[in-house]
C-alpha positions as CSV (number, residue, x, y, z in Angstrom):
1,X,0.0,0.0,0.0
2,X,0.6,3.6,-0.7
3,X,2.1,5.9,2.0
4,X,-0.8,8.0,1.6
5,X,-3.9,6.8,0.0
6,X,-7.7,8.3,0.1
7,X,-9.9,5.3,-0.8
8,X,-13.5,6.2,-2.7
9,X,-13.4,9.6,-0.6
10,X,-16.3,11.9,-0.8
11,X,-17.2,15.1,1.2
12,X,-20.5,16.9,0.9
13,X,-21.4,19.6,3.6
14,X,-25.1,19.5,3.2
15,X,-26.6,18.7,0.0
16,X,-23.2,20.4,-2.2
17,X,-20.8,17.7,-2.7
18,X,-17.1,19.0,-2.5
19,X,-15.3,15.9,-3.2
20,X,-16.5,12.9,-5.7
21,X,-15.2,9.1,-5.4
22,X,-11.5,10.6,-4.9
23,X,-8.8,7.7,-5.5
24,X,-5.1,8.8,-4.7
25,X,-1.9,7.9,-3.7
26,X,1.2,9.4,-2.2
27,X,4.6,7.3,-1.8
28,X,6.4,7.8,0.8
29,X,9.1,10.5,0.7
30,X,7.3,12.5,-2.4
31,X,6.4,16.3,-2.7
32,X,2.8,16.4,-4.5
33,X,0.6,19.3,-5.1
34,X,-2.9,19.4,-5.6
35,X,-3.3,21.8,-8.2
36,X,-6.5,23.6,-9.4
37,X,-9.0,26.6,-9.6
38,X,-10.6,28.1,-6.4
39,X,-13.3,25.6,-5.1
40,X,-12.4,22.6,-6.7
41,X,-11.8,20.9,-3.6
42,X,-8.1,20.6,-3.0
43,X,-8.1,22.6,0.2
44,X,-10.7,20.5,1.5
45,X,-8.8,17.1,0.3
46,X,-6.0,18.2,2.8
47,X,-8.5,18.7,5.6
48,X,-10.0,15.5,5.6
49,X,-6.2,13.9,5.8
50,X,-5.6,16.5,8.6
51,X,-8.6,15.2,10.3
52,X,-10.3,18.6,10.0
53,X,-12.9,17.9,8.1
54,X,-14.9,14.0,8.9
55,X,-15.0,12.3,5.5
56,X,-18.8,11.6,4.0
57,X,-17.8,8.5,2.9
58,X,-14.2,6.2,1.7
59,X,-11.2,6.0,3.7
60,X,-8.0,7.7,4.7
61,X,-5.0,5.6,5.3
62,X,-1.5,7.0,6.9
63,X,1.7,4.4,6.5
64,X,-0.7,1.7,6.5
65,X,-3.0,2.4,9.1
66,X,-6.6,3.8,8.6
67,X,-7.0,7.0,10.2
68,X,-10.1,8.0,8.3
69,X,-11.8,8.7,12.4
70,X,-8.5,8.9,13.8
71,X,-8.5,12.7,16.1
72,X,-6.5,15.1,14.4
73,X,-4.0,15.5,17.4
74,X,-3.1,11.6,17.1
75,X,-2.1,11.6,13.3
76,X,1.3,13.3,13.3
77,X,0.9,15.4,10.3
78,X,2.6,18.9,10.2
79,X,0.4,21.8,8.6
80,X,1.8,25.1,7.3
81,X,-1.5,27.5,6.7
82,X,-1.7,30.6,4.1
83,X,-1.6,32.6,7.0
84,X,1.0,32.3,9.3
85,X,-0.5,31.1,12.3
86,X,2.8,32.7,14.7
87,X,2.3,32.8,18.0
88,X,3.0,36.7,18.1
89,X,3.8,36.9,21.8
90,X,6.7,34.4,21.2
91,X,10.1,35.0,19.2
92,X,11.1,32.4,16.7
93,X,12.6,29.7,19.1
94,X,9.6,29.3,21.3
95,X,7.6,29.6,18.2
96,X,9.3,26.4,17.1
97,X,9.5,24.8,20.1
98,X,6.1,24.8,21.0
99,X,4.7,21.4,19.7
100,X,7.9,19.9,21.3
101,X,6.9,21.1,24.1
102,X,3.4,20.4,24.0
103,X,4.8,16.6,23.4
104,X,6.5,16.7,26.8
105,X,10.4,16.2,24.7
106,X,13.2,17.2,27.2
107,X,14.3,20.6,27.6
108,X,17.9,19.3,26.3
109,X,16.4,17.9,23.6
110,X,14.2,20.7,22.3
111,X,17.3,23.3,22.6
112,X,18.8,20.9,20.1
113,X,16.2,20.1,17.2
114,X,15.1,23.8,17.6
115,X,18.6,25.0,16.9
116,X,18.8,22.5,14.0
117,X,16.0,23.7,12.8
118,X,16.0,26.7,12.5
119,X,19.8,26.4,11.0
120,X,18.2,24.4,8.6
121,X,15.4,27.5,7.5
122,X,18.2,30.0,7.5
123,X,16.6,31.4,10.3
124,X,19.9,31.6,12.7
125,X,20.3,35.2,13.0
126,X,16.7,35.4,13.8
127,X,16.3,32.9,16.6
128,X,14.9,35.7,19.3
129,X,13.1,37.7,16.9
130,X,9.5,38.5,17.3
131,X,7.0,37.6,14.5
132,X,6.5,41.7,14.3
133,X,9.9,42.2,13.9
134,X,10.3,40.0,10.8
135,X,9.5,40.0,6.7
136,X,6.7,38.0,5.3
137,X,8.6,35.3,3.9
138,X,11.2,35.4,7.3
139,X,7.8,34.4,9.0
140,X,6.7,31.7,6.8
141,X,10.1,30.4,7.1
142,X,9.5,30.4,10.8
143,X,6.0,28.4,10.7
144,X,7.7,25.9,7.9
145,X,10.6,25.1,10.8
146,X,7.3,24.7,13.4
147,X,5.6,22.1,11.2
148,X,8.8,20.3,10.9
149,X,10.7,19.9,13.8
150,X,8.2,17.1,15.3
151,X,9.1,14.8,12.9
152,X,5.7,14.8,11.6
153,X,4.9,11.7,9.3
154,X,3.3,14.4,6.8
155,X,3.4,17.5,5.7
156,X,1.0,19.6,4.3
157,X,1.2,22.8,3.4
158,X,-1.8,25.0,2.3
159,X,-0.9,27.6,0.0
160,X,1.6,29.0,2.4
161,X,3.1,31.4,-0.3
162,X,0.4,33.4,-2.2
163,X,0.2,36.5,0.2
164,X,4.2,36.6,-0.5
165,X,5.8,39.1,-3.5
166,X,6.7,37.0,-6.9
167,X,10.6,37.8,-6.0
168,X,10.2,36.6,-2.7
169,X,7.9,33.5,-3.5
170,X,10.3,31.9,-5.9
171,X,13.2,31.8,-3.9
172,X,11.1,30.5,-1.3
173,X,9.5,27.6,-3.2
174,X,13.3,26.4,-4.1
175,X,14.0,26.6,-0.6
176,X,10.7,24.2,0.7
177,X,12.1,22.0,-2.3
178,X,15.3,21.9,-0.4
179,X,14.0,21.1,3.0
180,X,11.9,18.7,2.1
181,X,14.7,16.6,0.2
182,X,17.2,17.4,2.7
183,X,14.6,15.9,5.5
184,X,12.9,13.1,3.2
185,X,9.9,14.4,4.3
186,X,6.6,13.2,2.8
187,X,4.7,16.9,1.8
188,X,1.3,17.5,0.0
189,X,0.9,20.7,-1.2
190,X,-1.9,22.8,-2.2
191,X,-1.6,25.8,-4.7
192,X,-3.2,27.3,-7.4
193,X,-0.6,28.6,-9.6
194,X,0.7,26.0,-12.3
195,X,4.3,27.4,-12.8
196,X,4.9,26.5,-8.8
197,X,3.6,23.3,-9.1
198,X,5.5,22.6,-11.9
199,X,8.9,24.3,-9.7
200,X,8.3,22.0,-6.8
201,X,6.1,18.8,-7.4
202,X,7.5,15.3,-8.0
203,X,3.8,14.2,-8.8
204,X,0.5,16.8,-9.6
205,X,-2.8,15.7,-9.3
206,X,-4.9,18.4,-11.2
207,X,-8.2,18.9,-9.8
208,X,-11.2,19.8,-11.3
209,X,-15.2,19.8,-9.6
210,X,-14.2,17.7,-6.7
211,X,-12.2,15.4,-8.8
212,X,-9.3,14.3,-9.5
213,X,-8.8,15.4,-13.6
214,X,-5.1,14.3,-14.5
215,X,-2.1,12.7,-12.3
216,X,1.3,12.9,-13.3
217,X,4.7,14.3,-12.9
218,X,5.1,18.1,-14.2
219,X,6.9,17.6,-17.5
220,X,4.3,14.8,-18.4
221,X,1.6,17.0,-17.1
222,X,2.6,19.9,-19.0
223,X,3.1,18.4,-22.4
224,X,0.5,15.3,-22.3
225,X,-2.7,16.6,-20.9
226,X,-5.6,14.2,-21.2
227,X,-8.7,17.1,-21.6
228,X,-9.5,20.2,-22.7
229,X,-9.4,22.0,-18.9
230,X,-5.9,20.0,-18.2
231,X,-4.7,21.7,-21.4
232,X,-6.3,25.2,-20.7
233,X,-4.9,25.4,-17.1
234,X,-1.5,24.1,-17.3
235,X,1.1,25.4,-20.2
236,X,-1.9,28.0,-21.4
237,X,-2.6,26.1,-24.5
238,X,-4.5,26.9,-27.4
239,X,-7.4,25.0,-27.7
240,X,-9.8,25.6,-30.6
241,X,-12.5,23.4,-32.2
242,X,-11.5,20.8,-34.7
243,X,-14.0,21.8,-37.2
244,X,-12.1,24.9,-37.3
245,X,-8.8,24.0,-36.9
246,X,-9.9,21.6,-40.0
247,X,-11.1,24.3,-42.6
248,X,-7.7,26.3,-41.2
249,X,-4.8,23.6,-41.8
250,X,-6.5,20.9,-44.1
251,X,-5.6,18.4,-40.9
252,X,-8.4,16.2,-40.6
253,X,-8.6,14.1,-37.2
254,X,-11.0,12.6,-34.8
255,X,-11.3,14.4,-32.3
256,X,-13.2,17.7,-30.7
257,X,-10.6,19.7,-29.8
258,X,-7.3,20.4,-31.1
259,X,-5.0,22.2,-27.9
260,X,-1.1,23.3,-28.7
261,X,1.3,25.8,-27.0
262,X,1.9,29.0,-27.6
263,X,5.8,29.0,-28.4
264,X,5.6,26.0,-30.6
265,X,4.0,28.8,-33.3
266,X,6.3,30.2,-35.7
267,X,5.1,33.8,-37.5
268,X,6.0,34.8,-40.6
269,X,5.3,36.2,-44.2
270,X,4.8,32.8,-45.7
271,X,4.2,29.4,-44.0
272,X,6.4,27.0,-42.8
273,X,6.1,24.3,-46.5
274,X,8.0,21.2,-44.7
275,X,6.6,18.0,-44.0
276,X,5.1,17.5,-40.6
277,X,4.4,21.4,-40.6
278,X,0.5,23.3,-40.3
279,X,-0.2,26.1,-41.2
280,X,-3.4,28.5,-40.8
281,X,-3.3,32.2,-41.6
282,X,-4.7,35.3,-39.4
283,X,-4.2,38.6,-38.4
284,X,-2.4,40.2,-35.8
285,X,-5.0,41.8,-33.2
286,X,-2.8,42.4,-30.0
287,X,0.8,42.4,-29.6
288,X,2.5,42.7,-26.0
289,X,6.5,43.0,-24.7
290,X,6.2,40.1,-21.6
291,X,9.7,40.3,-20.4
292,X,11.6,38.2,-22.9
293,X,8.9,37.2,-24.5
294,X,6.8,38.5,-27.0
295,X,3.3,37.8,-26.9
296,X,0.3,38.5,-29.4
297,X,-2.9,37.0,-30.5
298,X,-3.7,36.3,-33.4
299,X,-7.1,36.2,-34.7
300,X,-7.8,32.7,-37.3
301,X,-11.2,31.8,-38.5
302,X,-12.6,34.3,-35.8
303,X,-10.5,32.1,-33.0
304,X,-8.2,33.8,-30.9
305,X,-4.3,32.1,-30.8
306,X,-1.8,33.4,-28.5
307,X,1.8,33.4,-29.8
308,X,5.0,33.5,-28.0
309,X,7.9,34.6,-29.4
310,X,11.2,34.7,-28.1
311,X,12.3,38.9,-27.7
312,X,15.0,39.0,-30.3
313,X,14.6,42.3,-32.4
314,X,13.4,45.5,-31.2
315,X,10.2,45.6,-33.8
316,X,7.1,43.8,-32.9
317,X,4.9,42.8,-35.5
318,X,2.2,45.3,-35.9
319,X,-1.3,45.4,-34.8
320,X,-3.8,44.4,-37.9
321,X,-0.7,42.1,-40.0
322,X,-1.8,39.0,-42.1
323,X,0.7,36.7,-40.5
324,X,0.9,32.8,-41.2
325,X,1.3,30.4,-38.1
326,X,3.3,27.6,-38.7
327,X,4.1,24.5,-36.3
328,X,4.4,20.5,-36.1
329,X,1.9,18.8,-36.5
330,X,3.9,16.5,-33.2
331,X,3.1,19.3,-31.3
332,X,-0.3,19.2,-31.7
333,X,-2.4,17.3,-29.1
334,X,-5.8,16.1,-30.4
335,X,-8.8,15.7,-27.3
C-alpha cells in the first residue's frame, strides 16, 4: 500500500458535494501538489487527511493504518496555513519549540532540534526575533521550521506562499524543495498557480469539480494533458475546435478539440512548407513586450491564438498584420 492513500473519498457539507469518489496515492518521501482553480476541492482534500474535516464517505490511510476517524492531534501530520498562524507573543525559538513542548520532549532535547532547525530554514540570526519584527517570507520560514521539527509523518502545506511578493515567493519555493529533500519528508501541497507546481512537485494531481482530472509528474503534465481544462490550465494552451482548426490547416482528425502551445507557433510572411508542418493564416490583433517574451494573439477563423515569441529584435509585429502560423503537427495534441 501507498504511503498515503484516500480510498472512494467523498465530502458533501449539506446537500453540495465537494469531493466525488477521490482515488489517490502518495509514496512515501514524495512532494505532490494538488493543483486547481478556487473551489475545486483541493483545500478541502488536505483537511479531511488532517482530520479537520470528517469524510462523508471512503477512507483515509497513513503508513498503513486507517486514520479516516482517527483525532486530528493523534495523526502526526505537520500543517503550514496561508496565514502564518505565529504565535506573536513568542520569538522564533519558542515559536518552534512549542509542539515539542506540548509533546513533553526534554528541555535538552528541544534546545537541540530547535537550533537544528532553524539552522536548517536559515533562520539563525533570527532565533529571538518576534514575529513583528520579521518580513513576510522570514515568517513563513518560521511556521515551515514549526511544522517540521516534530518529525511529523506528513506535511501539508496549504498555500503558504500566495500573500508573499513573486521575488520573494520563488526563492522560497526552491527553498521548501530543499527542505523537504534534505529531510525526506513526505509533503502534500496545495496551490493554485501551475508554474509553482511545476517548480516544486515530484507528482501533480490536477483537480477539477471535486475530482481528480489528470495525475502525473510536471513535464508529463505539461506536455500530455488528457482534456480540454488540463490543457487550458496548465502550459496556457490553445485550444480551438477541430471543425475549425480543420477548414484552417486541411488536418483532418478525430477528435473535438485540437490544444497546442503557444511557443511552438512560428510567425512569418509565408508558412512553414515542410513536411510534418501546419499552417493557418490570421491577423495580428494584440501584440504585447512580456519580459523576454513576446506575446500577441492572433485572430484565425474568428478564433483567438496566442503566440509567443522569443524577444529577439526591437520591432514587434504590428497590430492588424496578415501573418501565417506555422508549427508541427507532433506538437499538436488532439482531445
Amino acid at each position: 500500500m501507498s504511503y498515503i492513500r484516500f480510498e472512494n473519498l467523498s465530502k458533501s457539507f449539506g446537500k453540495h458535494e465537494v469531493l466525488t469518489n477521490i482515488d489517490l496515492d502518495v509514496e512515501k518521501g514524495q512532494l505532490v501538489t494538488l493543483l486547481g482553480p478556487s473551489g475545486c476541492g483541493k483545500s478541502t482534500l488536505l483537511r479531511c487527511l488532517a482530520g479537520l474535516e470528517t469524510v462523508t464517505a471512503g477512507n483515509v490511510y497513513l503508513d498503513g493504518k486507517n486514520i479516516t476517524n482517527v483525532s486530528p492531534k493523534d495523526r502526526d501530520i505537520g500543517m503550514v496555513f496561508q496565514q502564518y498562524s505565529l504565535f506573536p507573543n513568542m520569538d522564533v525559538a519558542q515559536n518552534v519549540a512549542f509542539g515539542l513542548k506540548q509533546k513533553k520532549v526534554p528541555k535538552e532535547e528541544i534546545t537541540k532540534r530547535v537550533e537544528e532547525m532553524v539552522d536548517i530554514v536559515g533562520l539563525t540570526d533570527h532565533l529571538h526575533h518576534y514575529p513583528a519584527e520579521m518580513s513576510g517570507g522570514q515568517q513563513q520560514r518560521a511556521a515551515l521550521a514549526r511544522a517540521m521539527v516534530t518529525n511529523p509523518k506528513v506535511l501539508l502545506l496549504d498555500e503558504p506562499l500566495s500573500a508573499i511578493d513573486a521575488l520573494l515567493r520563488h526563492s522560497l519555493q526552491v527553498e521548501i524543495r530543499r527542505i523537504q529533500k534534505e529531510m525526506d519528508i513526505t509533503a502534500i501541497f496545495v496551490t493554485h498557480d501551475q508554474d509553482e507546481a511545476m517548480v516544486m512537485s515530484d507528482v501533480i494531481h490536477l483537480m477539477y469539480k471535486g475530482k481528480i482530472e489528470q495525475s502525473a509528474p510536471p513535464t508529463e503534465m505539461y506536455t500530455q494533458p488528457v482534456s480540454k481544462f488540463a490543457a487550458t490550465f496548465i502550459g496556457h494552451y490553445n485550444v480551438m475546435p477541430m471543425e475549425i482548426f480543420r477548414d484552417l490547416t486541411g488536418k483532418q482528425e478525430d477528435a473535438t478539440d485540437v490544444a497546442f502551445r503557444p511557443e511552438v507557433v512560428e510567425l512569418g510572411t509565408e508558412p512553414i512548407e515542410q513536411e510534418g508542418y501546419l499552417s493557418m493564416k490570421g491577423t495580428v490583433s494584440v501584440s504585447l513586450p512580456h519580459g523576454n517574451v513576446l506575446r500577441y494573439a492572433v485572430i484565425c477563423g474568428g478564433h483567438q491564438v496566442d503566440v509567443d515569441v522569443l524577444f529577439k529584435k526591437a520591432t514587434m509585429i504590428e497590430n492588424n498584420t496578415d501573418v501565417y502560423l506555422s508549427f508541427k503537427e507532433d506538437d499538436c495534441i488532439f482531445l
